[in-house]
Backbone as numpy.savetxt, mean C-alpha at the origin, in Angstrom:
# Nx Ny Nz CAx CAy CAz Cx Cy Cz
19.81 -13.41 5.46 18.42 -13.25 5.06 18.13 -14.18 3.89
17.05 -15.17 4.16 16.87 -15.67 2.82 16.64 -15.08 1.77
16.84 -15.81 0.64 16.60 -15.25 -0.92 14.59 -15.27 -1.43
14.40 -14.51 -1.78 13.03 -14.22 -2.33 12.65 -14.88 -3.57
12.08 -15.65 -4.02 11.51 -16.33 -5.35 10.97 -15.07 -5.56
11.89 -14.31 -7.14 11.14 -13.33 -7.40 10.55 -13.56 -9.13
9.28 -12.68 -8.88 8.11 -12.68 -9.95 9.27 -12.28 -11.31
9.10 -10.87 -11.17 9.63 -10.25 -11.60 11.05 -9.90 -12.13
11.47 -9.88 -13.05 12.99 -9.84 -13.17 13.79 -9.01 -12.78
15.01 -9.28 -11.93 15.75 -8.98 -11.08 16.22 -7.87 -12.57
16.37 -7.60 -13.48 17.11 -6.77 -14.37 15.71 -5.44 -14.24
14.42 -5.90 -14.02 13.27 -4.78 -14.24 13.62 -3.85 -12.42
14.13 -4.83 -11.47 14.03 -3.95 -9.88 15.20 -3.43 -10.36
15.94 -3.70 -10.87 17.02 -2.91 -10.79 17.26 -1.32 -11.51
16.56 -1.41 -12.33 15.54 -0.01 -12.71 15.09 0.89 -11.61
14.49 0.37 -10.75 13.89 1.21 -10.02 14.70 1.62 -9.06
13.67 3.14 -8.51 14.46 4.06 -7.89 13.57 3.79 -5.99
14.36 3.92 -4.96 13.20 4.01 -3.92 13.51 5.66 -2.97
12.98 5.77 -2.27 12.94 6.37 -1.62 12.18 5.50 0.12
13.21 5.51 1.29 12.73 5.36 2.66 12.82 6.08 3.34
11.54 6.34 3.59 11.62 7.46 4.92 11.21 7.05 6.30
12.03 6.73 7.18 12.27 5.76 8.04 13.03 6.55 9.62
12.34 7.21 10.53 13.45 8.04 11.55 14.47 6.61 12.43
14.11 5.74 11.96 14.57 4.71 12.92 15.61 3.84 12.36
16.93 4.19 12.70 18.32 3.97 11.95 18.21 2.45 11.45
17.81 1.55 12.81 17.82 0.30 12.71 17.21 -0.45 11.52
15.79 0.30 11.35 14.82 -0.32 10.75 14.96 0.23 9.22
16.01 1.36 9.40 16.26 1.81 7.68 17.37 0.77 7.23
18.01 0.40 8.17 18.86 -0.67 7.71 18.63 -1.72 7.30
17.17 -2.34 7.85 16.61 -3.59 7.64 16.23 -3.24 6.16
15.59 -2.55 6.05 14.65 -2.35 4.71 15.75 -2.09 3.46
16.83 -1.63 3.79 17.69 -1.60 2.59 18.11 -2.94 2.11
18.69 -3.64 3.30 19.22 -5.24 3.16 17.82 -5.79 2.38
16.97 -5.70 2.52 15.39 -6.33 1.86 15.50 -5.83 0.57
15.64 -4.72 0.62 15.60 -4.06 -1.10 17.16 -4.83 -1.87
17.66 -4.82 -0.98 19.03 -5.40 -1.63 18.71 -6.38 -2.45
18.45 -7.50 -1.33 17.75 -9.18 -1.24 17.11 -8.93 -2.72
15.96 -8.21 -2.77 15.09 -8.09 -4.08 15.82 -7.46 -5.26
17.46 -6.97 -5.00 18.40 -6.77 -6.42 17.54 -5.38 -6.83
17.45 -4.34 -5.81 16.46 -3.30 -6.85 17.84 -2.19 -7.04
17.12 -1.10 -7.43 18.43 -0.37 -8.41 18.91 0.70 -7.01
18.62 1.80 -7.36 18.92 2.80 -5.96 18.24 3.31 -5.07
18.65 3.28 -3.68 18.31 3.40 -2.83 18.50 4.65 -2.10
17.74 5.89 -1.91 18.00 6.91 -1.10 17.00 6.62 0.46
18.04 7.39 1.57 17.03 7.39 2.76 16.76 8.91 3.29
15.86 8.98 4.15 15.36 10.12 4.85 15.18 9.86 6.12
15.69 10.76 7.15 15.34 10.44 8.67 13.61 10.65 9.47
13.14 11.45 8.13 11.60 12.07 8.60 11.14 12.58 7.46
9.24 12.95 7.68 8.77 13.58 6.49 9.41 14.71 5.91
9.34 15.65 6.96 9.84 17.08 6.56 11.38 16.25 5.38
12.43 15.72 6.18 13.48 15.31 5.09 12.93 14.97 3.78
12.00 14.15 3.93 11.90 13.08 2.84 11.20 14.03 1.60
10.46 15.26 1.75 10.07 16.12 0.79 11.36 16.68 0.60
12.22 17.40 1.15 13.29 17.52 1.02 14.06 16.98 -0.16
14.14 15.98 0.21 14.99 14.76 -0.74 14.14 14.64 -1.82
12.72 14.88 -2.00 12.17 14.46 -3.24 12.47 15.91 -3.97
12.73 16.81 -4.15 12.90 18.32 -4.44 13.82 17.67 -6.01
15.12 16.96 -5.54 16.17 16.61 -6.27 16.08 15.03 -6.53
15.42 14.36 -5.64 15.52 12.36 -6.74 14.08 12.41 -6.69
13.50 11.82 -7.87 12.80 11.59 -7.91 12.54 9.81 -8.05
11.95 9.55 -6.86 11.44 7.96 -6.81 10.39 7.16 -7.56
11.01 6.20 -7.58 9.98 5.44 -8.15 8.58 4.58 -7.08
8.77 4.05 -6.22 8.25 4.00 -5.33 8.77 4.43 -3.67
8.08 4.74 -2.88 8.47 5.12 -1.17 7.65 4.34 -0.40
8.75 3.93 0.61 8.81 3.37 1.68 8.71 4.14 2.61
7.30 4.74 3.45 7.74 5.55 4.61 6.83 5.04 5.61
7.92 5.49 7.00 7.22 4.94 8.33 5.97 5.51 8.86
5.50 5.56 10.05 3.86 6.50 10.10 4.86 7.29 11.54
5.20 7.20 12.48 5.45 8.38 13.62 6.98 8.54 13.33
6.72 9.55 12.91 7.43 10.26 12.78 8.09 12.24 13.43
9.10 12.75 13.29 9.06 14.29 13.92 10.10 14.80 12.94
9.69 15.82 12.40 8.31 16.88 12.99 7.12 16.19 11.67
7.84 16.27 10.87 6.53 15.23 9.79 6.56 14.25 9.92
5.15 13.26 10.14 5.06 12.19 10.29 4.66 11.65 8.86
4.04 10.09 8.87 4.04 9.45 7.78 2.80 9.99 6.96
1.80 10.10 7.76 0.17 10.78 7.48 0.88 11.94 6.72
1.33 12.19 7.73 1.29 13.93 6.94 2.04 13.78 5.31
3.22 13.57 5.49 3.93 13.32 4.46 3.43 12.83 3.15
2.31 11.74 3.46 1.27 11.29 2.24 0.79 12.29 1.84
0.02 13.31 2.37 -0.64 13.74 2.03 0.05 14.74 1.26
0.91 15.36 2.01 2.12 16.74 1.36 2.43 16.17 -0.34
2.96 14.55 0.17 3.51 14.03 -1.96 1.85 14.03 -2.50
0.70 14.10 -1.97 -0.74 13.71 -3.06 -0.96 15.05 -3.47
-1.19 15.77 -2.49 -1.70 17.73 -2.78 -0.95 18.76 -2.64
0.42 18.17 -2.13 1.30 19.45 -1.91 1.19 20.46 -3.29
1.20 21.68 -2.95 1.26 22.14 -4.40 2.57 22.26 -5.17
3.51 21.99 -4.04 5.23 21.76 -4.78 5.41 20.25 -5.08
4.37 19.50 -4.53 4.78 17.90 -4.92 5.33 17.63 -6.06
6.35 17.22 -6.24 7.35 16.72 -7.09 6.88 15.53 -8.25
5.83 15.00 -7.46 5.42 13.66 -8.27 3.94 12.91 -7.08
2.52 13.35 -7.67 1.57 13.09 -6.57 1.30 11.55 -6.95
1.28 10.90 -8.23 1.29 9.78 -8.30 2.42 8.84 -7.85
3.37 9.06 -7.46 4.25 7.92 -6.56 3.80 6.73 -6.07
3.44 5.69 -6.20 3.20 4.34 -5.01 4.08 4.73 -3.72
3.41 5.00 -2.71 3.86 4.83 -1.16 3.14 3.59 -0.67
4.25 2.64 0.00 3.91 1.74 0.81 4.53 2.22 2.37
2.90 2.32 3.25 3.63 2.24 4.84 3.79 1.21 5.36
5.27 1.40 5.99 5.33 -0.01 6.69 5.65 0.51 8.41
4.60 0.08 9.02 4.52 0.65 10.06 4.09 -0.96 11.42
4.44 -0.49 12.45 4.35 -1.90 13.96 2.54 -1.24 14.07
2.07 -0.61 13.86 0.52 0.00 13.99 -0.67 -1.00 12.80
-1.40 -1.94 13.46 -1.81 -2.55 12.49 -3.48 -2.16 12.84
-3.91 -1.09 13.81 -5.33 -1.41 13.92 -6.10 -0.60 12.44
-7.66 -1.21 12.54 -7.84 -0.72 11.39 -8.24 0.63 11.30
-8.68 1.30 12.32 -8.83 2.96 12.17 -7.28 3.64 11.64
-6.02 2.81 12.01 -5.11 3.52 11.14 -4.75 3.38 10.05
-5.23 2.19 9.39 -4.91 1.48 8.07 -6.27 2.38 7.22
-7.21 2.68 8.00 -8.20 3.19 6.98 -7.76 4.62 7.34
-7.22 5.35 7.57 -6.28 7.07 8.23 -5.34 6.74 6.90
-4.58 5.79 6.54 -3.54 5.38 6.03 -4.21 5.63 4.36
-5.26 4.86 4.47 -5.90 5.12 2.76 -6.19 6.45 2.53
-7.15 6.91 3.35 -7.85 8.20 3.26 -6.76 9.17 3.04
-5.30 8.95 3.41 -4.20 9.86 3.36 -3.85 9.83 1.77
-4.09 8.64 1.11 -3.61 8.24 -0.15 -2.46 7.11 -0.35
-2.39 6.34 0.58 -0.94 5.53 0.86 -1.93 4.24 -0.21
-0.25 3.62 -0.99 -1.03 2.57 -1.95 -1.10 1.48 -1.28
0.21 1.08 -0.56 0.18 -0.14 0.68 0.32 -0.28 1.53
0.30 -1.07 2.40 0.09 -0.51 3.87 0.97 -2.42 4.42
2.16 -2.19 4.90 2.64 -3.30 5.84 2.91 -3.34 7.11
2.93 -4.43 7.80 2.79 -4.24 9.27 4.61 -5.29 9.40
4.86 -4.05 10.45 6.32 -4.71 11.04 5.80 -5.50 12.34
6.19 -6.49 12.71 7.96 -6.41 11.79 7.77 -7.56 10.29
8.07 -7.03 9.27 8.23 -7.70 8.26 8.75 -8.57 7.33
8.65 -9.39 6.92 9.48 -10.45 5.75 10.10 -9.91 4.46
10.93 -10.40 4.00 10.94 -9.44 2.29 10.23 -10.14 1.64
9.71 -11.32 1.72 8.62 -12.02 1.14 7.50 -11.01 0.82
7.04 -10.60 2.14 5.91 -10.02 2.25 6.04 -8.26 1.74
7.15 -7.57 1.84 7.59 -6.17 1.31 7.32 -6.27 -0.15
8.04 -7.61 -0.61 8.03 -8.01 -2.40 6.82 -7.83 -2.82
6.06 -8.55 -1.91 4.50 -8.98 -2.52 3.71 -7.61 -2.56
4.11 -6.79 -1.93 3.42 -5.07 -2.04 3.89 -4.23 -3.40
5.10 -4.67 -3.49 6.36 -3.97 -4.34 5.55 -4.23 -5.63
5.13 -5.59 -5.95 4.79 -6.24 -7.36 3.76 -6.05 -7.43
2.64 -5.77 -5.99 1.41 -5.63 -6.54 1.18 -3.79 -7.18
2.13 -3.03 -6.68 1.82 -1.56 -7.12 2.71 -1.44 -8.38
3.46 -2.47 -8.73 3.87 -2.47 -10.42 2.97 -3.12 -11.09
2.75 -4.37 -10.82 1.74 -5.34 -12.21 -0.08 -5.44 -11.45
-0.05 -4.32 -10.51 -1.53 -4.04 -10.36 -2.15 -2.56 -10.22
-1.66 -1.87 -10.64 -1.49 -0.30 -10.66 -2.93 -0.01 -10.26
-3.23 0.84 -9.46 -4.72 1.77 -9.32 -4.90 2.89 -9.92
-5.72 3.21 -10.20 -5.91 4.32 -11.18 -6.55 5.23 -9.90
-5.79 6.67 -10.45 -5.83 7.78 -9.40 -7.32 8.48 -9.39
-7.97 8.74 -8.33 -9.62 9.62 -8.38 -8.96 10.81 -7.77
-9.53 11.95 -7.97 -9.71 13.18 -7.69 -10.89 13.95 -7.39
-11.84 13.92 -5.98 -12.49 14.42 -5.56 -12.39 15.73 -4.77
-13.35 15.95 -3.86 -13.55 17.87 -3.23 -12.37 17.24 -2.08
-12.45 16.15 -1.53 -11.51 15.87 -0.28 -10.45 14.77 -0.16
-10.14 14.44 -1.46 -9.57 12.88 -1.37 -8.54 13.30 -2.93
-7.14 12.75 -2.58 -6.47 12.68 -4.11 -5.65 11.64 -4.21
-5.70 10.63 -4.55 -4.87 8.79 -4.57 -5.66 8.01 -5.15
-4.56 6.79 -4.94 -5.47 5.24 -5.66 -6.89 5.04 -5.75
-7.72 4.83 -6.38 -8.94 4.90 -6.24 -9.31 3.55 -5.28
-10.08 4.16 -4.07 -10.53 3.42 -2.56 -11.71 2.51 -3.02
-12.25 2.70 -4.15 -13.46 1.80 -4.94 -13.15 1.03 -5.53
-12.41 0.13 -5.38 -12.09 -0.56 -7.00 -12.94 -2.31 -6.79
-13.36 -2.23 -5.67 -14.39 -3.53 -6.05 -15.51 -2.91 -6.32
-15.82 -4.33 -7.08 -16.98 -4.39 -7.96 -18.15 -5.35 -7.73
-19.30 -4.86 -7.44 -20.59 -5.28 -7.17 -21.01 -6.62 -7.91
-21.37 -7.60 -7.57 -21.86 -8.80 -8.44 -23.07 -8.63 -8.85
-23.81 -8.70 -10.50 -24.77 -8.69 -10.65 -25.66 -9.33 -9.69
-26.93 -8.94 -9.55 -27.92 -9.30 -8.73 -29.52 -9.48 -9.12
-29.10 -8.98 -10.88 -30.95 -8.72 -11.32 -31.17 -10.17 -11.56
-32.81 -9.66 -12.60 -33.31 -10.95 -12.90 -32.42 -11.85 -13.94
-32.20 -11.10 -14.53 -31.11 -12.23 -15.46 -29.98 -13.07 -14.81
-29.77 -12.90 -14.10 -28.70 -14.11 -13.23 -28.82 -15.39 -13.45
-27.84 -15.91 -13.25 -27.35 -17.40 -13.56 -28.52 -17.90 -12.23
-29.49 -18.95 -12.49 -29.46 -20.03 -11.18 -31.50 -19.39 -11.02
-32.42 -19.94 -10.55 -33.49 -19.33 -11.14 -34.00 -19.03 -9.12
-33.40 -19.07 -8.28 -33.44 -18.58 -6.73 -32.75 -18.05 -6.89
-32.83 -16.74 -5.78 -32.19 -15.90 -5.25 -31.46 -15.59 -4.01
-30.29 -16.28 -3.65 -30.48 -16.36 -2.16 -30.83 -14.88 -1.16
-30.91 -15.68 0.54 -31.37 -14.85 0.66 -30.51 -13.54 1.23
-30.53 -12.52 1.18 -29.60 -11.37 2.09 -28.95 -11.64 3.35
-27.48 -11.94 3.40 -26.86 -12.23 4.81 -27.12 -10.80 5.63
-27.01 -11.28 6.70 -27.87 -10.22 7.98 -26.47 -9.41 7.78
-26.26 -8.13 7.81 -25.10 -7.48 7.77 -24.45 -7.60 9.12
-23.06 -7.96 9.33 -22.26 -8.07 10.18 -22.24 -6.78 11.00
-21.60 -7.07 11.81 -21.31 -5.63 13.34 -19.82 -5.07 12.56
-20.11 -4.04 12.09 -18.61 -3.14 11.98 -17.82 -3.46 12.86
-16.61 -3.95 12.50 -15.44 -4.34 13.22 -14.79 -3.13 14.33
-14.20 -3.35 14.89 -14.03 -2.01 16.29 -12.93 -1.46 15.45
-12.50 -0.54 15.76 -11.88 0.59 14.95 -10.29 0.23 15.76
-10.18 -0.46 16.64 -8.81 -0.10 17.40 -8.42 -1.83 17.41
-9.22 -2.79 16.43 -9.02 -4.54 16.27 -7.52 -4.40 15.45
-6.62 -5.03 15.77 -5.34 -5.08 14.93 -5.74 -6.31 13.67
-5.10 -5.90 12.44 -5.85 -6.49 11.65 -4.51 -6.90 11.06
-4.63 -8.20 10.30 -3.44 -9.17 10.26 -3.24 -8.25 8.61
-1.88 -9.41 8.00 -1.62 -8.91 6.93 -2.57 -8.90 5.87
-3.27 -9.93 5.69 -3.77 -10.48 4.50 -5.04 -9.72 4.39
-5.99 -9.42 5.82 -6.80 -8.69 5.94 -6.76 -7.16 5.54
-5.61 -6.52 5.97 -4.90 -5.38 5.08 -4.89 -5.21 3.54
-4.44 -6.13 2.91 -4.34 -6.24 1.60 -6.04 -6.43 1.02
-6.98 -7.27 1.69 -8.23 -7.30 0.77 -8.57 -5.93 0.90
-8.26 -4.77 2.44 -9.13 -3.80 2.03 -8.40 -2.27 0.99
-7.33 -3.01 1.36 -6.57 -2.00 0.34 -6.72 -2.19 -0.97
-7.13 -3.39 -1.68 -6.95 -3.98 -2.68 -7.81 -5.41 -2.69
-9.37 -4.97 -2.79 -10.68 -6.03 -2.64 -10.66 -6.65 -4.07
-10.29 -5.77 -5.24 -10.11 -6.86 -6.82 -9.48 -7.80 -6.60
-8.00 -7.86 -5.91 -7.12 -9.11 -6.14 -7.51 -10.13 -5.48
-8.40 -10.19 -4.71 -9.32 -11.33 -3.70 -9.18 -12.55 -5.10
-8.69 -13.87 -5.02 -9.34 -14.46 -5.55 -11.00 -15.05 -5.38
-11.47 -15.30 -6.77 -13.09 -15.98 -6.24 -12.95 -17.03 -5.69
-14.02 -17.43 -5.30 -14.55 -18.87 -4.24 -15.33 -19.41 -5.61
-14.66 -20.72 -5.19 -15.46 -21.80 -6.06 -16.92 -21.74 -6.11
-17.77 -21.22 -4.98 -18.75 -20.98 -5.16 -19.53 -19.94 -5.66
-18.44 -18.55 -6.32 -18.49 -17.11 -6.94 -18.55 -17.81 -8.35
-17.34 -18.61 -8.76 -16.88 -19.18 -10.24 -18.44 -20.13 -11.03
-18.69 -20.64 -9.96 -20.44 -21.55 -9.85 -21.25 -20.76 -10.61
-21.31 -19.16 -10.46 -22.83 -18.56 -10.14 -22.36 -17.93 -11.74
């Protein structure tokens, strides 16, 4: 496996604790060799949700890795059990799913559950890293509403629009697009703006205005 150009110092992953909850022997194997690759500290696994609460009872993780189909607890469920369980061990955790399911009705099932990242297998450690670092050196701050308890799902921010604006026209309102179909498989990068619309860099033509 190649080596990862990492951000972060290999002495700070090694600190950390993970937790994978993974029913699929093969693919828990992959993801350890990846965590390896990235030099992080310890590694516990789980065969399923139901385990993986289990296992959180006694280690407590620093971030989790869990799959989405799972038996008898799946990945959904399991999010939700570490956000509101009332025995949850720790509701703020970063969970990243890394799941072969990329359409977007499950990636938005996936937020609404409270999951911080969301990767699509089969995966790179390139691309695992780049989740890993964004839920350390980009943290979301947790909301607590009547039906929702995780990362806050709002975190972009509206561009001024009044009269005081830069530029003395206004352009005009783009016609709003057709909602994307709910069952479109949606690539990686597209994943990440909606999980995480702040880290978008601007367009030279945003930096302009």
């Amino acid at each position: 496996m190649p080596p990862v150009r990492l951000a972060m110092s290999d002495a700070y992953l090694a600190k950390l604790r993970f937790l994978v909850v993974e029913d699929n022997p093969f693919m828990r194997t992959i993801i350890r060799r990846v965590l390896g690759t990235l030099n992080v500290g310890e590694v516990r696994e789980a065969n399923n949700g139901a385990e993986g609460l289990t296992v959180m009872q006694t280690y407590e993780p620093d971030i989790i890795i869990v799959d989405w189909e799972m038996e008898p607890v799946d990945g959904i469920e399991f999010i939700r059990m570490v956000r509101t369980g009332s025995d949850s061990q720790n509701p703020f955790v970063p969970i990243i799913m890394v799941t072969a399911h990329s359409e977007r009705a499950r990636v938005i099932t996936a937020r609404e559950a409270g999951v911080t990242e969301f990767v699509v297998k089969p995966m790179s450690a390139k691309t695992l890293y780049d989740r890993i670092e964004a839920v350390i050196e980009r943290p979301r701050r947790f909301v607590r509403t009547k039906t929702f308890f995780g990362p806050d799902r709002r975190r972009h921010k509206g561009r001024y629009a009044g009269p005081e604006r830069r530029g003395t026209e206004q352009p005009e309102p783009k016609p709003r697009a057709e909602a994307p179909a709910p069952d479109a498989a949606m690539g990686q990068e597209e994943i990440n703006v909606l999980l995480n619309p702040d880290s978008v860099p601007e367009s030279d033509d945003d930096k302009e205005q």
